[in-house]
C-alpha positions in Angstrom: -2.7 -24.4 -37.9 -5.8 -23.7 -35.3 -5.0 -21.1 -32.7 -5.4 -22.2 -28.8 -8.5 -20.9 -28.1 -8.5 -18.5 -25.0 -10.1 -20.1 -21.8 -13.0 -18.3 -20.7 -12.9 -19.7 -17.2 -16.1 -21.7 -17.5 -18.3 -18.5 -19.4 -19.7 -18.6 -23.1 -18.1 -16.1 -25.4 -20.5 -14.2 -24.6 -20.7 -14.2 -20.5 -17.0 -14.3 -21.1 -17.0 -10.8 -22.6 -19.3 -9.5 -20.1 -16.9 -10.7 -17.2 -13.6 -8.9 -18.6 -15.3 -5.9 -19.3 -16.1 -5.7 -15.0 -12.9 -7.2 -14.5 -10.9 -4.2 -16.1 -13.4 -1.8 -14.8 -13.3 -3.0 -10.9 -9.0 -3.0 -11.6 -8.8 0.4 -12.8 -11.5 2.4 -10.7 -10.6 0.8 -7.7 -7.0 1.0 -8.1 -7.9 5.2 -9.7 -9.9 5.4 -6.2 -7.5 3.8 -3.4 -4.9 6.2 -5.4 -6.6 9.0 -4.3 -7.6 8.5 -1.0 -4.2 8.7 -0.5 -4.6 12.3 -0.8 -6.0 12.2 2.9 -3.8 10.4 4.2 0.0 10.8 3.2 -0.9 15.0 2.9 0.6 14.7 6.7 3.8 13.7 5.6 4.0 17.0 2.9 2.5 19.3 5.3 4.5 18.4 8.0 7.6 20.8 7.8 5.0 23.6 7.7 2.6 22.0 10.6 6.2 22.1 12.6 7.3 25.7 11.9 3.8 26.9 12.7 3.1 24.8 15.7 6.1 24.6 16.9 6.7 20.8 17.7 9.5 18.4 17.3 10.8 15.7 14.8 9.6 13.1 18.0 5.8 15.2 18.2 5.5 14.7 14.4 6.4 11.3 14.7 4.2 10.4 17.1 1.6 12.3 15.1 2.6 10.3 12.2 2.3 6.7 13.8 -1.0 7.3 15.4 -2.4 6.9 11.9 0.1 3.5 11.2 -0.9 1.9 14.3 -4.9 2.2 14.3 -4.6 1.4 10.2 -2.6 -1.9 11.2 -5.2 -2.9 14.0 -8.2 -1.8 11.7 -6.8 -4.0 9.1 -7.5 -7.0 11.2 -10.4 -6.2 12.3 -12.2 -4.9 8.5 -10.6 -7.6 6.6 -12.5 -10.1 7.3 -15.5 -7.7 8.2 -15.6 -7.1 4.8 -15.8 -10.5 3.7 -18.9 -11.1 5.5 -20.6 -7.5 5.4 -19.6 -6.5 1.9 -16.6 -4.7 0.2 -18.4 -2.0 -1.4 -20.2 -0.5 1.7 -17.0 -0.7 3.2 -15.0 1.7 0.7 -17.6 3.6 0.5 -17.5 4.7 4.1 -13.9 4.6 4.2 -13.7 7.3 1.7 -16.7 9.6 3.4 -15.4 9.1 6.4 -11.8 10.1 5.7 -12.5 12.9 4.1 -14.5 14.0 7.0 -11.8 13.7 9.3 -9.4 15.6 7.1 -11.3 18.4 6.9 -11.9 18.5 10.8 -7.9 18.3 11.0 -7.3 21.5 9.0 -9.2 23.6 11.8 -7.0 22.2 15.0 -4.2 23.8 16.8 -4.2 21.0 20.0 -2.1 18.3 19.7 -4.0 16.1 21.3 -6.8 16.8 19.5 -5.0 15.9 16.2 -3.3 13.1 17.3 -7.3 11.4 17.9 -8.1 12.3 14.6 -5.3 10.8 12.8 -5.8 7.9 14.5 -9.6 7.9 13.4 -8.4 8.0 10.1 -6.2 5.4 10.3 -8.9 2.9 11.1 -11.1 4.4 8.5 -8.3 4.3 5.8 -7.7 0.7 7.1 -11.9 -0.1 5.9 -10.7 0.3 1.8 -7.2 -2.3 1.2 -8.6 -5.1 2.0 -12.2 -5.3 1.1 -10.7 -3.9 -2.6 -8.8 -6.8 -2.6 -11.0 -9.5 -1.9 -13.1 -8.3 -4.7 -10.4 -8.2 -6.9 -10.1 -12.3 -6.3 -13.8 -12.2 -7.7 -12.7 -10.7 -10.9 -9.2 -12.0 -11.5 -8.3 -15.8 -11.5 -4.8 -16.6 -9.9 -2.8 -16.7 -13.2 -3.3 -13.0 -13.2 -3.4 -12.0 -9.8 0.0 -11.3 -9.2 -0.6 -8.7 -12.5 -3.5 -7.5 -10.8 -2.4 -7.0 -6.9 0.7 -5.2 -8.5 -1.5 -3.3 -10.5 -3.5 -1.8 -7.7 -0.8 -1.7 -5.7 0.9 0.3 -8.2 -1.5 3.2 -7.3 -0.9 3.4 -4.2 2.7 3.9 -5.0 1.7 6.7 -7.5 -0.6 8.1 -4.6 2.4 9.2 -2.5 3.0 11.4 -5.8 -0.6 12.2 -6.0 -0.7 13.7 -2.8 2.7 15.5 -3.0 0.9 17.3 -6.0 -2.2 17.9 -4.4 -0.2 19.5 -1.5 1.7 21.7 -3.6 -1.8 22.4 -5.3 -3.2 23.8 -1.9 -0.7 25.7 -1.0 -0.3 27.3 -4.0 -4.2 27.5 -4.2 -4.5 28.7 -0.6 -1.3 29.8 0.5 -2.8 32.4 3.1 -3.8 29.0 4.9 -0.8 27.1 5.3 -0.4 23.8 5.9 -4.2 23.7 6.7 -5.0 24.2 3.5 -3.4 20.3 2.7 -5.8 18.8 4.8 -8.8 20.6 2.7 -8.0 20.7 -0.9 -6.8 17.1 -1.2 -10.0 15.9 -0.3 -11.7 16.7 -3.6 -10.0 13.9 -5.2 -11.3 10.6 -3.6 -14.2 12.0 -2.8 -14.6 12.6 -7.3 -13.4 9.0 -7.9 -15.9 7.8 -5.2 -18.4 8.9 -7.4 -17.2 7.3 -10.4 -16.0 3.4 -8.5 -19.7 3.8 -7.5 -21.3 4.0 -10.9 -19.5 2.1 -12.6 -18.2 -1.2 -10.4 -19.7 -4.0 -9.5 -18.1 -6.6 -6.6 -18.6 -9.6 -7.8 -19.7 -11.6 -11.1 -23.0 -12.4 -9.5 -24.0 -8.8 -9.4 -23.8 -8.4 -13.2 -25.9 -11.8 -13.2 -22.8 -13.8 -14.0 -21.7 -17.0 -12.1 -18.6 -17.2 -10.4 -15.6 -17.9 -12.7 -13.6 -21.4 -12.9 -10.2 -21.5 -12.0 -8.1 -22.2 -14.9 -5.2 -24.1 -12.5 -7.0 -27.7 -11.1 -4.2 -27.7 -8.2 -5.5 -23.8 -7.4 -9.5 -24.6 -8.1 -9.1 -28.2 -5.6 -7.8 -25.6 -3.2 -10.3 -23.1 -2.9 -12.9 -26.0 -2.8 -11.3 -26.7 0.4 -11.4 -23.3 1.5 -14.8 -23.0 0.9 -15.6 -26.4 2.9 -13.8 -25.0 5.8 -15.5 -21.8 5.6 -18.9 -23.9 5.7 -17.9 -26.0 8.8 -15.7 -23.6 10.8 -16.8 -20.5 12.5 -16.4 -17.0 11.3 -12.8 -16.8 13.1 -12.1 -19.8 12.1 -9.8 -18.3 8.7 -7.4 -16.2 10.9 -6.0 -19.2 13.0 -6.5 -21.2 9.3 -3.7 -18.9 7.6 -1.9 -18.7 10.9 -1.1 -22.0 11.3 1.0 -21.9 8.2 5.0 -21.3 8.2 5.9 -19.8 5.3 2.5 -17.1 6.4 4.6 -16.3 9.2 7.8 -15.4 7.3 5.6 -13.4 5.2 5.0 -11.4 8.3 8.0 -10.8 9.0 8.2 -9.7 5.5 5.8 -7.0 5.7 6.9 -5.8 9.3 10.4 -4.9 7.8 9.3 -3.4 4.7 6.8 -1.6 6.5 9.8 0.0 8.3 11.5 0.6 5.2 9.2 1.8 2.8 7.2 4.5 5.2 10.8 5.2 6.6 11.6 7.0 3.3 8.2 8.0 2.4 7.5 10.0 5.5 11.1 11.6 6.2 12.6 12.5 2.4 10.7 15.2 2.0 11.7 16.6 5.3 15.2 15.4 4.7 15.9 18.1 2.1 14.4 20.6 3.5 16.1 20.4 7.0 19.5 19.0 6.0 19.8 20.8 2.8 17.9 24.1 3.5 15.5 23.5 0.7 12.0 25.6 0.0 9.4 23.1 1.4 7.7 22.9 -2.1 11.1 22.1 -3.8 11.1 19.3 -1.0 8.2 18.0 -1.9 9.2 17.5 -5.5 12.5 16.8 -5.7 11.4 13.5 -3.3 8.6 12.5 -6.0 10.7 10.0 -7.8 10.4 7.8 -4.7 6.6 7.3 -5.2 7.2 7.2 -9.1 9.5 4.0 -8.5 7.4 2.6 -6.3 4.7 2.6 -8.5 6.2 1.1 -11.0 8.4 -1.5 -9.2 5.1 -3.2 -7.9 3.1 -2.8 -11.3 6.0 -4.8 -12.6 7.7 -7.4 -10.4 4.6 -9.1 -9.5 3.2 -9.7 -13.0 6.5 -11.4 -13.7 6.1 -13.9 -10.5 2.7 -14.9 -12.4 5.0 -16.2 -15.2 8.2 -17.0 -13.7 8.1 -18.0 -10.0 4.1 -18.4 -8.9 3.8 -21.1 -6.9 6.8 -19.2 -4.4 7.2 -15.7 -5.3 10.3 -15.2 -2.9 13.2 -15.4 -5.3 11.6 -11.7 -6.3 11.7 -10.7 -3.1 15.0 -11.6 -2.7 16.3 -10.0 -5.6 14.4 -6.7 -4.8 15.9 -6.2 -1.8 19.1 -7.3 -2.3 19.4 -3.9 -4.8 17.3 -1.7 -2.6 19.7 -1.9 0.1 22.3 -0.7 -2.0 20.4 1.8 -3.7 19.6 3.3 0.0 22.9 3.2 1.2 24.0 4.9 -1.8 21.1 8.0 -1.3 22.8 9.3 2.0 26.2 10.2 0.3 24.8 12.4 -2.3 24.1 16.4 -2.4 21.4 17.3 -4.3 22.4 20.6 -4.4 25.0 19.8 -6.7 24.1 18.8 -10.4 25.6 15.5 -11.6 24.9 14.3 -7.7 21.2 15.3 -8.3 20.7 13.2 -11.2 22.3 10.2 -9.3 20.2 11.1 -6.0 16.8 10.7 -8.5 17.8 8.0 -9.7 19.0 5.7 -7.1 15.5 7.5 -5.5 13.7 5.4 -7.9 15.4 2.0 -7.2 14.7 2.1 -4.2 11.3 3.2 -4.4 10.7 0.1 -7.4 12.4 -2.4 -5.0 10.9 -1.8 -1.9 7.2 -1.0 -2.9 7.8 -4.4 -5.2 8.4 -6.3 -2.2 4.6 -5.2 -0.7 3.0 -5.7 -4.2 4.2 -9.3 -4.3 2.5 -10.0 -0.7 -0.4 -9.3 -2.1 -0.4 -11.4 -5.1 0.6 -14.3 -2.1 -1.8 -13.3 -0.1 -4.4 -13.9 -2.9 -2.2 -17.4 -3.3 -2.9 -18.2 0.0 -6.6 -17.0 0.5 -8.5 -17.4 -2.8 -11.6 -15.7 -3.3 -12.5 -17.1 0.5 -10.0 -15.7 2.7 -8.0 -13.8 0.7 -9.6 -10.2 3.3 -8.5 -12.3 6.1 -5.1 -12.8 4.8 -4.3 -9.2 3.2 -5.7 -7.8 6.4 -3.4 -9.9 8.4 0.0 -8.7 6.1 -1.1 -5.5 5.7 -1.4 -4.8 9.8 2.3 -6.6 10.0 3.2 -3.7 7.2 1.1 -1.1 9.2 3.1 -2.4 12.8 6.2 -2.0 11.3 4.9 1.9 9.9 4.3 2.6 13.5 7.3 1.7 15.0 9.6 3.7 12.3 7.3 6.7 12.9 9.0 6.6 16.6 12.4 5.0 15.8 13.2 7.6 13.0 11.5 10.4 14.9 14.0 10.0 18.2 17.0 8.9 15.6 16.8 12.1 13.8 16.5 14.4 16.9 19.8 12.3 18.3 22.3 11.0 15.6 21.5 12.9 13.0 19.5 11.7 9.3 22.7 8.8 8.1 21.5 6.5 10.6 18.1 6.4 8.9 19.4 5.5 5.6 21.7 3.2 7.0 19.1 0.9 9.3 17.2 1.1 5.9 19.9 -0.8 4.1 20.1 -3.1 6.6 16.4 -4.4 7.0 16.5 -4.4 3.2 19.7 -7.1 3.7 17.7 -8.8 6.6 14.7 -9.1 3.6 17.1 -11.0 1.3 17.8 -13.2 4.2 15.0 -14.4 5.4 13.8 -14.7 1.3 16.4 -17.2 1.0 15.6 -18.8 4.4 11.9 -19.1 3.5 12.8 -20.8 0.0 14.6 -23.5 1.0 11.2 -24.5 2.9 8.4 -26.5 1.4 5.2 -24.2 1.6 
């Protein structure tokens, strides 16, 4: 019996070799890097308690803190998207990562408000210049049989960077405790700006700077369409791709989509920590860690559930969304009723912790792998950039909804409106299936 020979996407063994060899390096350095540039930006969550005690400011101030950094991300997200398909991806990480760093470091020596609240939202728009371009090179590397694996794999690390942070937090203040919460604003730093170094020697963006031709889509109905992405890219002008994708449906329900989860995801991220310590008296380090098996879920949830849309469901990867947030509503509602003071009621908080944390964050990884669907190799910055702002709008408005809820019903309503938008996911799943794409 002769084995199927592998396709090689139009290479010789050779080239072919060549190609996966960047393929798996550009996955796991930029997925290693984007990781870690979460340092220097979700260390504001974990240093929040302490910013508040010490500066003496509100749930609502911190919240509008918070968002400043959601709402200029969002709107740089439109903007460097497609930026970055014209200018290059690499120069844009690049300064992404330099830049952020420099603005964190600038943030651990202010005591104005105001002064802090223009710097978070400097490093919003900076953060914003890394997503995208990443994931447009990503198209260049992986074909879209594998894309929902690979989306979900990078995604996946920005899940675990939620936990990467958390640690480097506790690191600096256990490294420079006479410092404070200043200290998380330095010390995290290091980390993206190491892995800068390494996604810089050892990444390439694209198959042509390895002096490889572009691949050839395994999928005729997938290769046909990005032959007519490329025609309208040649004919059209360099806007042209935003009212492109926009003048599909389904895109819009997508939207929708990411507003909610946006809401949802960064609604748990950015208030469990300060959740047990406020309602449950907790030190702010034991805070800090007993919330880590949210990111831990998320991570995992979107390294999974997408790679199983590339097998199961990937020409409409909704019935996964669906699912996913059908059980992360009732993981949610389940969190608020536990004590995690109490033993057996611990173990059950982690858990359900981690559900929600898969099932949500799976939710964002498989809007990548559509937005990859939906772009190709030629829009596919245009179309993440577009999602990840709705994801980034709906960031922004939790910041202030949960910040004034808090101060003024108390933390159940939070994990409550959670459950809800989870539902109101399902529903609009099962709404956007029954349509022809």
């Amino acid at each position: 019996m002769h084995r199927k020979q592998p396709d090689t996407l139009g290479y010789t063994n050779a080239e072919y070799r060549i190609f996966r060899k960047y393929a798996v390096r550009y996955l796991l350095f930029f997925s290693f890097l984007y990781c870690c540039l979460y340092c220097t930006r979700l260390n504001l969550s974990g240093a929040g308690a302490a910013m508040m005690g010490s500066l003496g400011i509100d749930s609502r101030q911190f919240g509008v803190l918070t968002g400043t950094l959601f709402w200029t991300y969002g709107i740089g997200q439109l903007v460097n998207g497609r930026l970055s398909e014209i200018a290059g991806t690499t120069r844009f990480l690049i300064l992404s990562v330099l830049l952020s760093s420099g603005v964190n470091i600038l943030m651990g020596f202010q005591s104005a408000m105001w002064v802090m609240v223009l710097l978070w939202g400097l490093n919003g728009f900076f953060q914003s210049m890394a997503w995208t371009p990443g994931l447009a090179s990503l198209t260049n590397w992986w074909p879209g049989n594998s894309r929902g694996f690979a989306t979900g794999f990078a995604n996946a690390f920005s899940g675990f960077g939620q936990a990467v942070a958390t640690l480097a937090v506790t690191l600096a203040f256990k490294v420079m405790p006479a410092q404070g919460w200043r200290a998380a604003f330095w010390i995290p730093t290091v980390f993206p700006l190491c892995m800068l170094l390494l996604f810089v020697l050892f990444t390439r963006s694209t198959p042509t700077a390895v002096g490889l031709p572009e691949y050839t889509e395994n999928d005729p109905e997938r290769a046909g369409y990005e032959q007519q992405l490329r025609a309208i890219a040649a004919e059209k002008g360099k806007l042209y791709p935003f009212r492109y994708v926009l003048s599909n449906g389904r895109f819009w329900l997508w939207i929708m989509i990411g507003v909610i989860m946006g809401i949802a995801r960064y609604g748990l991220s950015t208030w469990i920590p300060l959740y047990f310590v406020e309602k449950f008296q907790m030190e702010i380090t034991s805070g800090l860690l007993q919330s880590l098996t949210l990111p831990v879920g998320m991570g995992i949830g979107t390294l999974v559930v997408p790679a199983l849309t590339d097998r199961f469901c990937p020409q409409n990867r909704l019935p996964a969304v669906i699912l996913s947030a059908v059980v992360g509503a009732a993981s949610v509602g389940g969190i608020m009723l536990l004590d995690p003071r109490v033993g057996a009621q611990r173990v059950l908080l982690l858990a359900l912790l981690f559900i929600a944390g898969f099932c949500i964050y799976a939710i964002s990884g498989t809007s990548w792998a559509y937005a990859t669907d939906i772009g190709g190799r030629v829009f596919s910055g245009t179309c993440s950039g577009i999602l990840d702002f709705s994801a980034y709008f709906g960031a922004a408005l939790q910041s202030m909804l949960y910040g004034f809820l808090i101060r003024v019903t108390g933390w159940s309503m939070v994990f409550v409106s959670i459950a809800v938008l989870c539902a109101s996911i399902a529903l609009l799943g099962a709404l956007g299936s029954r349509k022809k794409s």
